[in-house]
C-alpha positions in Angstrom: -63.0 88.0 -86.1 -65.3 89.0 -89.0 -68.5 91.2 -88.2 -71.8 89.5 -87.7 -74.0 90.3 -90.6 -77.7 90.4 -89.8 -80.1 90.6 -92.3 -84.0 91.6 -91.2 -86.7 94.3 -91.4 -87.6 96.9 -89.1 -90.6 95.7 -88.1 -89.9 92.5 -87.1 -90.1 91.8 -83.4 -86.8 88.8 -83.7 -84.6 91.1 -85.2 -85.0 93.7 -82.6 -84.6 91.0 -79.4 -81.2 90.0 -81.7 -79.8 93.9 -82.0 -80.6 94.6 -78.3 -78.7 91.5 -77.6 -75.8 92.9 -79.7 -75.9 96.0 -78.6 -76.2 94.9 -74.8 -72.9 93.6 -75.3 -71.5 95.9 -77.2 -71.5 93.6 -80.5 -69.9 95.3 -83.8 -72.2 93.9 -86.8 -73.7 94.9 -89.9 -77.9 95.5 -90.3 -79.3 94.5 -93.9 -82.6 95.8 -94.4 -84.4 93.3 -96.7 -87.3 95.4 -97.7 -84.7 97.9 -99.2 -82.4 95.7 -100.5 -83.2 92.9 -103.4 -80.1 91.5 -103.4 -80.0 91.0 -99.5 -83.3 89.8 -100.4 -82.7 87.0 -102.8 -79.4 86.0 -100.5 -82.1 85.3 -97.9 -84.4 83.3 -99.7 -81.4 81.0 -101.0 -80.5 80.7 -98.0 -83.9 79.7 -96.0 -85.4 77.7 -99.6 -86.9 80.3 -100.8 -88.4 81.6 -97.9 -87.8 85.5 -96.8 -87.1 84.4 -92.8 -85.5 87.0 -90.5 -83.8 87.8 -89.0 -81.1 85.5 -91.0 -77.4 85.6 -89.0 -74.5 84.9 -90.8 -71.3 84.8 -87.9 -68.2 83.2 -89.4 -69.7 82.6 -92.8 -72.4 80.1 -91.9 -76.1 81.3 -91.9 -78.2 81.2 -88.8 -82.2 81.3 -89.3 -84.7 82.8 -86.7 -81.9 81.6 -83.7 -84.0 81.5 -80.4 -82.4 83.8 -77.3 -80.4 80.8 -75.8 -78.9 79.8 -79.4 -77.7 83.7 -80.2 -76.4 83.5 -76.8 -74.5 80.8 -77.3 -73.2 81.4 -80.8 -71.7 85.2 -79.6 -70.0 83.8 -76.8 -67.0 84.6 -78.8 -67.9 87.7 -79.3 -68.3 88.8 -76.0 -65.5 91.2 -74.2 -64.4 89.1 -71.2 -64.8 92.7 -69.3 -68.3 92.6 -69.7 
């Protein structure tokens, strides 16, 4: 299963609700800090028309935007360790 690639900023109050979710349940993925990367940057804004929106998901190679709780939980269901 490829590794969920979020891309945010520190300060931004949705990214940390999504990494305590993935780190609740134990979640291998990849943080992308935006404000330290351009590239990650201009990847976001292509993604959300031209708009720098995070956090910004990819799982399985198609981009999530802003998801609420219920969506992330939904869309890491396969993620999850059935021991947990």
């Amino acid at each position: 299963m490829e590794r969920i690639i979020m891309y945010g900023t520190t300060w931004c109050g949705d990214c940390v609700r999504a990494k305590a979710v993935f780190d609740h349940y134990k979640i291998d993925y990849d943080f992308v800090n935006i404000e330290e990367d351009e590239m990650a940057a201009k990847k976001v804004m292509e993604i959300n028309n031209g708009k720098r929106v995070v956090p910004t998901l990819i799982i399985g190679k198609v981009p999530y935007t802003n998801p609420s709780y219920s969506e992330l939980q939904e869309l890491i269901q396969p993620y999850i360790s059935k021991e947990d």
